[in-house]
N, C-alpha and C positions, 0 to 999 in steps of 0.2 A: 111432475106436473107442471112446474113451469117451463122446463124445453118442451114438454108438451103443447102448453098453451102458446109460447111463441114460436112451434113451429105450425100451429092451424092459424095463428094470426097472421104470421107473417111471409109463409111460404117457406122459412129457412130455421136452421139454429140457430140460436146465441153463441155469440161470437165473445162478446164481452162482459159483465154483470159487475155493479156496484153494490156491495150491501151495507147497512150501516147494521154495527154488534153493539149495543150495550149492555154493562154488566150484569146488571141484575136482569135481563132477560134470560141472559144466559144463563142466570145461577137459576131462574124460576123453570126454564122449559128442560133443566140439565145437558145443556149444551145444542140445543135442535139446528142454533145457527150457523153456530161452527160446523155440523151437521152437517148441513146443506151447503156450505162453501165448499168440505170436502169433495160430497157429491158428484158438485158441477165441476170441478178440478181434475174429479177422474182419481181420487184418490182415498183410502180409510184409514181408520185409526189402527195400531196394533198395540192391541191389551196385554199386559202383564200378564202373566196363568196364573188364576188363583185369586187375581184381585182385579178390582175396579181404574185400574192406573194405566192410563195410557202411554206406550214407550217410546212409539215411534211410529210411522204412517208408510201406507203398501201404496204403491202406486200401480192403479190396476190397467190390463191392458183393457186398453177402449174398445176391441171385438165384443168384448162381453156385455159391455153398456151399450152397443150399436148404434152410438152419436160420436160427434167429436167431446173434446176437452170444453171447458167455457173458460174464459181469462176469468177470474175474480179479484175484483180489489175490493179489502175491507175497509169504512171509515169509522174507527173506533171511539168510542169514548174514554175521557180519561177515568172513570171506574174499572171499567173494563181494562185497560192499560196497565193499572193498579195491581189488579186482582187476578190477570190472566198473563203475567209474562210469559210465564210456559206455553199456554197454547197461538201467544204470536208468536212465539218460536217454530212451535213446530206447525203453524201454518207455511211461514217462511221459510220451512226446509220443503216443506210440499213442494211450494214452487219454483224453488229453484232446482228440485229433482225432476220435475216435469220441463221446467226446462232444460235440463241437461239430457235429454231421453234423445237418442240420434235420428236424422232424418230416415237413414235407413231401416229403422227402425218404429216411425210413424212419420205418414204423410205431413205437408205441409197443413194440409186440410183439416187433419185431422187434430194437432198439437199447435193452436193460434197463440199458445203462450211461448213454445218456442219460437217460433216469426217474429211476432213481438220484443220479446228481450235482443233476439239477436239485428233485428233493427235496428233498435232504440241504442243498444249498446255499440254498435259500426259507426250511428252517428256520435256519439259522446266519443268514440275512439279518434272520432275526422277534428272533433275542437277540441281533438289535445289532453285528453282525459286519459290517464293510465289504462292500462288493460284490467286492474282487476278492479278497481273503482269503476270503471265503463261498466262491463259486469254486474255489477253492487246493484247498482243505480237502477239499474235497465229491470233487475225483479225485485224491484221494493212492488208491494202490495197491500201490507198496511200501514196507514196511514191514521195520525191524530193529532190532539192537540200538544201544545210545546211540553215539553216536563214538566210538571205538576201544574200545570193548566185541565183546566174543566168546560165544556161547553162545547158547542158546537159556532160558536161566533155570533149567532144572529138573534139571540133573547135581549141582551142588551141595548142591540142595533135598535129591537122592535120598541124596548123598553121607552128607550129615551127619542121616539119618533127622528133620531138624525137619521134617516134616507129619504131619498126620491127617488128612485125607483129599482125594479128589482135588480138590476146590477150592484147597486148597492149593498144589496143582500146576499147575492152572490160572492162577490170580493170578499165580504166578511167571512162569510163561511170558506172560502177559498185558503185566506189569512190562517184561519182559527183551526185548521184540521191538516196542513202542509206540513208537516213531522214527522217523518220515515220511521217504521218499527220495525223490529226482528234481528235476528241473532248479529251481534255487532253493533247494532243501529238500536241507540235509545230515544230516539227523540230528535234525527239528522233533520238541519231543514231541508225542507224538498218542495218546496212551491212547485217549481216549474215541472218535477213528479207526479204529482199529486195533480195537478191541470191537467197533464194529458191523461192518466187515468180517467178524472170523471169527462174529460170531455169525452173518452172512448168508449 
């Protein structure tokens, strides 16, 4: 329903989507969010037989969903950080398996998260960045506060009225959620990561 609704609003697909996950949503809808970031990734869970455990994720071919991929980046909360290592993991394998899927094997058009990382990652290669850090860097996706930080930056800000205007607010939340997660990555800073995702 929402590439639904942005493609009668907007004439096109989503190209890119920001969701924010927190824990106890999560634990209340039994995952709906994680859910739906699959979804628009183009990707499902794969169940243990027998039990409720998730093992590992299919990445399906996008003929059968008859849209493209959608980039997703998550910005988590630190509950959620806490209580779900595993499943930023294996969001973070999602997407770095969806980026590895070969052009001839889906269009440009159709796999925007492959475009993107391999972008993102030529440029980090041009200032001198390793090839497998280049890589790394280029599919981070979630994103939160530093290790064992809580918040999203901007209660405090609001708290103690020091802003003038919403830039202010902005930067904060910017500061407060630039922490790369997923397999390897506990907590990398990644400001300048993290900007170009939400501005994307």
């Amino acid at each position: 329903r929402v590439i639904e609704r942005h493609l009668q609003e907007h004439g096109s697909f989503p190209v890119a989507v920001g969701l924010s996950v927190w824990g106890t949503s999560t634990m209340r809808s039994g995952g709906e969010d994680i859910a739906q970031a699959f979804a628009l990734l183009g990707v499902r869970p794969k169940w243990a037989p027998g039990s409720q455990r998730v093992v590992d994720i299919e990445v399906l071919p996008m003929a059968i969903c008859q849209r493209p991929r959608v980039d997703v980046t998550l910005r988590i909360s630190g509950f959620f950080r806490d209580a779900f290592p595993n499943v930023i993991d294996l969001f973070d394998t999602a997407v770095q398996a969806v980026a590895a899927i070969a052009p001839e094997d889906e269009a440009d058009d159709v796999n925007p998260v492959r475009v993107r990382v391999a972008g993102e990652a030529a440029e980090a290669l041009a200032r001198g960045l390793p090839d497998e850090q280049a890589q790394r860097q280029a599919t981070w996706r979630v994103f939160g506060p530093r290790p064992g930080g809580y918040g999203a930056g901007v209660q405090e800000l609001m708290d103690s009225r020091r802003w003038d205007n919403t830039d202010d607010i902005a930067q904060a939340y910017l500061r407060a959620g630039a922490f790369a997660y997923g397999q390897g990555e506990h907590g990398a800073a990644a400001r300048a990561s993290f900007e170009r995702r939400v501005a994307g």
